[in-house]
Structure formats: structure tokens, C-alpha cells
DSSP file (Angstrom, degrees, kcal/mol; ACC not computed):
  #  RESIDUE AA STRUCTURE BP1 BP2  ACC     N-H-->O    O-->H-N    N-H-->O    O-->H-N    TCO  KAPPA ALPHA  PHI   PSI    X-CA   Y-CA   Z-CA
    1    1 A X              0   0    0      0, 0.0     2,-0.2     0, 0.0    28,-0.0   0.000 360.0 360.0 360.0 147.7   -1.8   13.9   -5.4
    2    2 A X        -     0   0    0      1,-0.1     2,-0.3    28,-0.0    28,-0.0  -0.711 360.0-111.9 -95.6 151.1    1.6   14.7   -3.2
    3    3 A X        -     0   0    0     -2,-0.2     2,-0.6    26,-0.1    -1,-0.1  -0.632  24.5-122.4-110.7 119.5    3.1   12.4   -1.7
    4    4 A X     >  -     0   0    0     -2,-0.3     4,-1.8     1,-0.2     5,-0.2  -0.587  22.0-162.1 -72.8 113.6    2.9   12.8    2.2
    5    5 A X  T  4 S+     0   0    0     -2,-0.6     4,-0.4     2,-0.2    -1,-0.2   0.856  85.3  49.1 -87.7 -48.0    6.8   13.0    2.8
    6    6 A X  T  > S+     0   0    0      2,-0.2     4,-0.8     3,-0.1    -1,-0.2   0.869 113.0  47.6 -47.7 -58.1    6.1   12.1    7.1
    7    7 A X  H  > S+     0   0    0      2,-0.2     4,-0.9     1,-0.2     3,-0.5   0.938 107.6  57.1 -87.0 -52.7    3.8    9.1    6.3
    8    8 A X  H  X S+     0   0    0     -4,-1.8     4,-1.6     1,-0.2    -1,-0.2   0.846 108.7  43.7 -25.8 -51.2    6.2    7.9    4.0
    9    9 A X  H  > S+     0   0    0     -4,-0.4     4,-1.8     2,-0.2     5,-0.3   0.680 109.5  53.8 -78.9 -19.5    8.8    7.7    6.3
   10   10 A X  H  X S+     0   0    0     -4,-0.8     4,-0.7    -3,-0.5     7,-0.2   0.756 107.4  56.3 -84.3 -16.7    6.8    6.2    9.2
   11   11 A X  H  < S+     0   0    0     -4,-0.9     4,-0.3     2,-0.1    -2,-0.2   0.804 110.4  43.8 -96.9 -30.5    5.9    3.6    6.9
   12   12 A X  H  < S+     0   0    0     -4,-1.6     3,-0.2    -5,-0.3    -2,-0.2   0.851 116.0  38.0 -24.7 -58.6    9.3    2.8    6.3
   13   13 A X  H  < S+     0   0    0     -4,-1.8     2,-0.3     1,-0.2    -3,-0.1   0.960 137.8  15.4 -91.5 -42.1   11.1    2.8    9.3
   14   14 A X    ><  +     0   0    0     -4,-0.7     3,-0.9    -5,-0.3    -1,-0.2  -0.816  57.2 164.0-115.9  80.5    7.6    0.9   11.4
   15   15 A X  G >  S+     0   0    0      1,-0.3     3,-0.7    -4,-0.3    57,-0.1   0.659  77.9  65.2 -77.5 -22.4    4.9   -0.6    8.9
   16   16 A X  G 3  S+     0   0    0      1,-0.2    -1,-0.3    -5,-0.2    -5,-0.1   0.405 100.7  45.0 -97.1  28.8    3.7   -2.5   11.9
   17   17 A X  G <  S+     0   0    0     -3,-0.9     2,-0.5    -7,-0.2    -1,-0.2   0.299  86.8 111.7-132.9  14.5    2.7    0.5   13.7
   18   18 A X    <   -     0   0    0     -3,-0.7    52,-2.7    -7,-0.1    54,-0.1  -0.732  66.2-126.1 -89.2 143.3    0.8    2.2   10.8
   19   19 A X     >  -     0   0    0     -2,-0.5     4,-1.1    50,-0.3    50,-0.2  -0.157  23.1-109.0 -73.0-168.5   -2.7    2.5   11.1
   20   20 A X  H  > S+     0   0    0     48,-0.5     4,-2.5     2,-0.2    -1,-0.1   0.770 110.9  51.3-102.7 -38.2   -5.0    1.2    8.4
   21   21 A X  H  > S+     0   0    0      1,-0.2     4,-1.8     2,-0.2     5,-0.2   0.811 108.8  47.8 -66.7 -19.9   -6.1    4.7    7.1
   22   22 A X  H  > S+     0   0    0      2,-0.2     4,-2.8     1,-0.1     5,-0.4   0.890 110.0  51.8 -79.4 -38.0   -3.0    6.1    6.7
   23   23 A X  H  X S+     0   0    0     -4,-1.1     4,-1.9     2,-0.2     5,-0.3   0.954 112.5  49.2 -47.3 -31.9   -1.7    2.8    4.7
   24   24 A X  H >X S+     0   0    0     -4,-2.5     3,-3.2     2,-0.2     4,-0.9   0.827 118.6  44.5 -76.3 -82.8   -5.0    3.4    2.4
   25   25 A X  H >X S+     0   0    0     -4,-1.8     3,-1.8     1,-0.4     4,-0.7   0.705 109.8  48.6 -37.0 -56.8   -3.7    7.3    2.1
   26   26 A X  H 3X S+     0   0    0     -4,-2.8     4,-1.4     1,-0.4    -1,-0.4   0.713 111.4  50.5 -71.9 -12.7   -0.7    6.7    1.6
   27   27 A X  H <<>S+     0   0    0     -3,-3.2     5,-1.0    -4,-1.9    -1,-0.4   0.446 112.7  51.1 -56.3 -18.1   -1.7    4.1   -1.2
   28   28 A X  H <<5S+     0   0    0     -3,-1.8    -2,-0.2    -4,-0.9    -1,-0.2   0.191 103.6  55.5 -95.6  -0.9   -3.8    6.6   -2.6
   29   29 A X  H  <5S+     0   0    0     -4,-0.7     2,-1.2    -5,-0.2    -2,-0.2   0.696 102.9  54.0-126.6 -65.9   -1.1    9.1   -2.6
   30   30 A X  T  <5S-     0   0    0     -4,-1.4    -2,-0.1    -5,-0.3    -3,-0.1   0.415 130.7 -83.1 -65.0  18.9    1.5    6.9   -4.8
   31   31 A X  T   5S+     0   0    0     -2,-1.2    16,-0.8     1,-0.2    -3,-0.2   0.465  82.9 142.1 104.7 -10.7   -1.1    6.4   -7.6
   32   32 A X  E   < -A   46   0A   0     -5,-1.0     2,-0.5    14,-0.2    -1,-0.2  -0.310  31.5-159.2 -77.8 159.3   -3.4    3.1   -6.3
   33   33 A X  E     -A   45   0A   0     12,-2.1     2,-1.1    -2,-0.0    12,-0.7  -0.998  14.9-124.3-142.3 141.3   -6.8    3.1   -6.8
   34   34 A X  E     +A   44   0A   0     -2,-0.5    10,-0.2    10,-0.2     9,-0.1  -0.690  28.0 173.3 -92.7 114.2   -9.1    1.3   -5.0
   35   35 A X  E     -     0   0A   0      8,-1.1     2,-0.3    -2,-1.1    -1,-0.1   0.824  59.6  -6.4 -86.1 -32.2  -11.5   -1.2   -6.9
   36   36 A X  E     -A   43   0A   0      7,-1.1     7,-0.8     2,-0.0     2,-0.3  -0.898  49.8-143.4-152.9-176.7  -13.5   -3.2   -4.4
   37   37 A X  E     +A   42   0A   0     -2,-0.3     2,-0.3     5,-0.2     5,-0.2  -0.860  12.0 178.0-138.5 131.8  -14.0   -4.1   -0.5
   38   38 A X  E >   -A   41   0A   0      3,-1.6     3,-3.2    -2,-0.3     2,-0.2  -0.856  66.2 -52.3-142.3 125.6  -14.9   -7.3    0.8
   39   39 A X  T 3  S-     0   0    0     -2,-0.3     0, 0.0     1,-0.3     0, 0.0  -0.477 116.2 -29.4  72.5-135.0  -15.1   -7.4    4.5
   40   40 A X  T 3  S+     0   0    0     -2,-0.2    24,-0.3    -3,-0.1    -1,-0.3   0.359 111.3 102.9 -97.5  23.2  -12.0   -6.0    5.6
   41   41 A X  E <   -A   38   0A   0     -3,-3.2    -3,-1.6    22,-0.1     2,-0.4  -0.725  60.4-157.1-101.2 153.4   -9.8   -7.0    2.8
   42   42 A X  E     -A   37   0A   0     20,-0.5    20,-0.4    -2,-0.2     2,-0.3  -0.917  14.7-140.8-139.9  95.1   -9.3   -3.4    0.7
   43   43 A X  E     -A   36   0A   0     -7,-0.8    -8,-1.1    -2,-0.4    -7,-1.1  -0.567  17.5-167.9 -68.2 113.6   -8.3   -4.3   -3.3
   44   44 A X  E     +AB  34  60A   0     16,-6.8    16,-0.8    -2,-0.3   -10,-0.2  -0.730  13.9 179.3-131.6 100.7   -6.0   -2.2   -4.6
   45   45 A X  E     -A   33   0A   0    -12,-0.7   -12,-2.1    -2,-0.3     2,-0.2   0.187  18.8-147.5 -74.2-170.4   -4.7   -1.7   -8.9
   46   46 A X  E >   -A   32   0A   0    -14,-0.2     3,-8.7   -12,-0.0     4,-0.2  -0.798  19.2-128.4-157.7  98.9   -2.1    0.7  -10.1
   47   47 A X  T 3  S+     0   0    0    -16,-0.8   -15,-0.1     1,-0.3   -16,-0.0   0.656 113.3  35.8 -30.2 -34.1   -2.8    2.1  -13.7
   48   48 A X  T >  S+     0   0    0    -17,-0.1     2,-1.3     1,-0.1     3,-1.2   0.267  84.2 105.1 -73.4 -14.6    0.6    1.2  -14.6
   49   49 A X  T <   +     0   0    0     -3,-8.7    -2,-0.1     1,-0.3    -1,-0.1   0.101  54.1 100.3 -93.5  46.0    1.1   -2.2  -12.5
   50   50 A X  T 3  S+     0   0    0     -2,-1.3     3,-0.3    -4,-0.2    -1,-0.3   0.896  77.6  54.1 -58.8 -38.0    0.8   -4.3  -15.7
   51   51 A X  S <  S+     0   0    0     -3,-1.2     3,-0.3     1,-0.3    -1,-0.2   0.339  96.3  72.5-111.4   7.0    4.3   -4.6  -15.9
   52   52 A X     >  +     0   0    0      1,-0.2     4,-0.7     2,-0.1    -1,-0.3  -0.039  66.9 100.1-105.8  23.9    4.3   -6.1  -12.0
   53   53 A X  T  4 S+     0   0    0     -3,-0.3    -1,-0.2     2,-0.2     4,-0.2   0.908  75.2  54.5 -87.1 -29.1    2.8   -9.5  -12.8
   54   54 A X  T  4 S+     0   0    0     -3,-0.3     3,-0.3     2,-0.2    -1,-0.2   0.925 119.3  33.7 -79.6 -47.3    5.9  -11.4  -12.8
   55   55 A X  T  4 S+     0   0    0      1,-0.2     2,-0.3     2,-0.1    -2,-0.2   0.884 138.0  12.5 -77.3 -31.7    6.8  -10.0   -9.0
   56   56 A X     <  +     0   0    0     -4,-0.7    -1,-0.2     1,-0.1    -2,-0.2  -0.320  60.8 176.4-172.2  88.3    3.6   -9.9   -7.8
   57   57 A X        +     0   0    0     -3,-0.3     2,-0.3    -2,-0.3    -1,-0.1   0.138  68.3  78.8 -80.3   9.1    0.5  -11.4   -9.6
   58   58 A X  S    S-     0   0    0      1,-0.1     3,-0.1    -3,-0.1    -1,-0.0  -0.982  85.2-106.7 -74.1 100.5   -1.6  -10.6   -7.1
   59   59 A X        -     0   0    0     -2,-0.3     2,-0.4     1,-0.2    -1,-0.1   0.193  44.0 -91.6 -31.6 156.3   -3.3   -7.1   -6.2
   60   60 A X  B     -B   44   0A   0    -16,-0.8   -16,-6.8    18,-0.0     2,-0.2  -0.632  46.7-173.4 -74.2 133.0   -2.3   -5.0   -3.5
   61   61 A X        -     0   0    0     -2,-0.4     2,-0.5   -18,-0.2   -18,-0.2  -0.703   5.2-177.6-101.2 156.8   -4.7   -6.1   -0.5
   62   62 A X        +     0   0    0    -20,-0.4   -20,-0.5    -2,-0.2     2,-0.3  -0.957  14.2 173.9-143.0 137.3   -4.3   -3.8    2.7
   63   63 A X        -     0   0    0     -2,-0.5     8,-0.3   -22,-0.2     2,-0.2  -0.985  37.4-108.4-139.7 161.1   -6.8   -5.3    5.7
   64   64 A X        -     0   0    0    -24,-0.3     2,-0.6    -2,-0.3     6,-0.2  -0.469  33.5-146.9 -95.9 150.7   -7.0   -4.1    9.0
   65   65 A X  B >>  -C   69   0B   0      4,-1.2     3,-6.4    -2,-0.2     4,-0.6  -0.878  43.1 -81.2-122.8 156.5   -5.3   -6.7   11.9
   66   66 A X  T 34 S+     0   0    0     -2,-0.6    -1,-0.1     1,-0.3     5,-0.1   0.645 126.7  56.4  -3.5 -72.5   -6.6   -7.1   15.5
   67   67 A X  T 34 S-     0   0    0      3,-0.1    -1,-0.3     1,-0.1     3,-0.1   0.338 118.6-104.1 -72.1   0.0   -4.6   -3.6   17.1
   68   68 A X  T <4 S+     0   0    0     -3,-6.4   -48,-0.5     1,-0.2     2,-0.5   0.961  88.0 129.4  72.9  12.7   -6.5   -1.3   14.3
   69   69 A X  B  <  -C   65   0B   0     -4,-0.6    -4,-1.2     1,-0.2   -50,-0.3  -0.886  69.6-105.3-111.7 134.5   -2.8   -1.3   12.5
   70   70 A X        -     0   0    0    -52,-2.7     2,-0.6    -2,-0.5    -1,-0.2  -0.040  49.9 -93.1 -32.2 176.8   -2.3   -2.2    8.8
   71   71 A X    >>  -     0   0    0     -8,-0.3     3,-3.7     1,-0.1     4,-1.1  -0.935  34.0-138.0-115.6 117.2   -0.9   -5.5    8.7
   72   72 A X  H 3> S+     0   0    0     -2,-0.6     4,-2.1     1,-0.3    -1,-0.1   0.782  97.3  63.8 -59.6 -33.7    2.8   -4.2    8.6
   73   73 A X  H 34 S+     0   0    0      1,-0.2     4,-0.4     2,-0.2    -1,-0.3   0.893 107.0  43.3 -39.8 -40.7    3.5   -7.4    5.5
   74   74 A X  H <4 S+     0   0    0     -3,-3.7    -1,-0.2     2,-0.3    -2,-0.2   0.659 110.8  53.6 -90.1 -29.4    1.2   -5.7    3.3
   75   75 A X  H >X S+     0   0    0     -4,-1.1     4,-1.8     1,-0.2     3,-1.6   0.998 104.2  57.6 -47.5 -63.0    2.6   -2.4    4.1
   76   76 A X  H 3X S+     0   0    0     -4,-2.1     4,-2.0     1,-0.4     2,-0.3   0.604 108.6  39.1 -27.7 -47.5    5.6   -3.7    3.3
   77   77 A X  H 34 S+     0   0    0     -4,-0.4    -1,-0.4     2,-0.2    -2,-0.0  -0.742 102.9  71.5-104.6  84.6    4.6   -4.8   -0.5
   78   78 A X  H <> S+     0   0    0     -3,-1.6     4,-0.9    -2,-0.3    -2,-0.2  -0.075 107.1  40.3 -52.4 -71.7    2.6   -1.4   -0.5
   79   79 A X  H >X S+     0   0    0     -4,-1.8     4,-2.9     2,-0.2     3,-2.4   0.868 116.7  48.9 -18.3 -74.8    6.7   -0.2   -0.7
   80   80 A X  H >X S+     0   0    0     -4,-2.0     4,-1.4     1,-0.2     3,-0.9   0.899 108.1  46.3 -58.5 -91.5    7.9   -2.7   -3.0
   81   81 A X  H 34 S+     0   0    0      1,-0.2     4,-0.3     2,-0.2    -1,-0.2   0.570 121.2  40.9  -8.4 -34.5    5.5   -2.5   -5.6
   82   82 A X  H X<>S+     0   0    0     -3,-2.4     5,-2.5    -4,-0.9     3,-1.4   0.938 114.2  53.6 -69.0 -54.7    5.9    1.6   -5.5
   83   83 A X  H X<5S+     0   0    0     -4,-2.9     3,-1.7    -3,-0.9    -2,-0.2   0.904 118.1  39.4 -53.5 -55.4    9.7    1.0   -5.1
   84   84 A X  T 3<5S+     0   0    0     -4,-1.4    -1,-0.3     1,-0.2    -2,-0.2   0.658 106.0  57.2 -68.1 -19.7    9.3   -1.4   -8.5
   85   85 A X  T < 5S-     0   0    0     -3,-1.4    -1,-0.2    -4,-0.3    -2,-0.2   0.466 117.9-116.2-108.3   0.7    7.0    0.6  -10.4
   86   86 A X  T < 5S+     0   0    0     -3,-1.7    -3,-0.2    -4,-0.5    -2,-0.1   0.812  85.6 121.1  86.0  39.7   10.1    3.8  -10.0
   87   87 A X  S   <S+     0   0    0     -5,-2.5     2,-0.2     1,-0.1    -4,-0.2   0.931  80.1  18.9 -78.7 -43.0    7.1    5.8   -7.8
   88   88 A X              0   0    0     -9,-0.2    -2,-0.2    -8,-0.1    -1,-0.1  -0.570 360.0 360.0 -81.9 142.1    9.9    5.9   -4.4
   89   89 A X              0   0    0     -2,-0.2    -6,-0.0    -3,-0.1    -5,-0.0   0.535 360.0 360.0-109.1 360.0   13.2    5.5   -4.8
């Protein structure tokens, strides 16, 4: 899937003003795959993120906050995790 080039950037520059469907696209767009739901919390591996246990030994979670916005932290390691795994530069 291609990498939405706009949403990329929007999450960049304001992660606390992305909604919660684009953050799941745009996780869905760098290679995440989503394994389970519970509530609002949205679990998310990366066929490849083996090698990401030492930074961050935890899946990516994306949950929805109060405003209907991602909650811009999680966005945030949505980045990092990409940025580490050499999907974004």
C-alpha cells in the first residue's frame, strides 16, 4: 500500500490534531497490521518489528482520546517505530 504523502505530513508537523482513523490508515499504510481490539485500545505488530524489542517492547497501541483525535503520544511512537524500522526517513 502507498504511503499517503499529506497524512504523513500532518502527522508530523500536529499528531495532536490527527483523527483516530487517519492514525489507523496511516498505520496501515507503513506496513502495521492490526491484531486485536479491546475497547478503544487498537493493537498493532509490524512483520518486521522483531528487531524493535529493545526500543520498544511494547506493541503499537493507537486509542481514541476525549476530542475524537488520536492521542498525539502514540502518534508520535507510530513515527518512531516506522522512522527505526528504515520505513520514513
Amino acid at each position: 500500500m502507498a504511503i499517503d504523502t499529506d497524512l504523513l505530513m500532518r502527522a508530523r508537523i500536529s499528531p495532536q490534531s490527527l483523527a483516530i482513523e487517519d492514525a489507523v490508515n496511516l498505520a496501515r499504510q507503513l506496513g502495521f497490521v492490526e491484531v486485536r481490539q479491546r475497547g478503544s485500545h487498537r493493537i498493532f505488530h509490524h512483520p518486521i518489528g522483531g528487531r524493535l524489542r529493545s526500543s520498544f517492547p511494547r506493541p503499537l497501541n493507537l486509542q481514541q482520546g476525549r476530542d475524537g483525535k488520536a492521542k498525539a503520544y502514540q502518534v508520535k511512537q507510530l513515527l518512531q517505530m516506522a522512522m527505526e524500522l528504515g520505513i520514513i526517513p
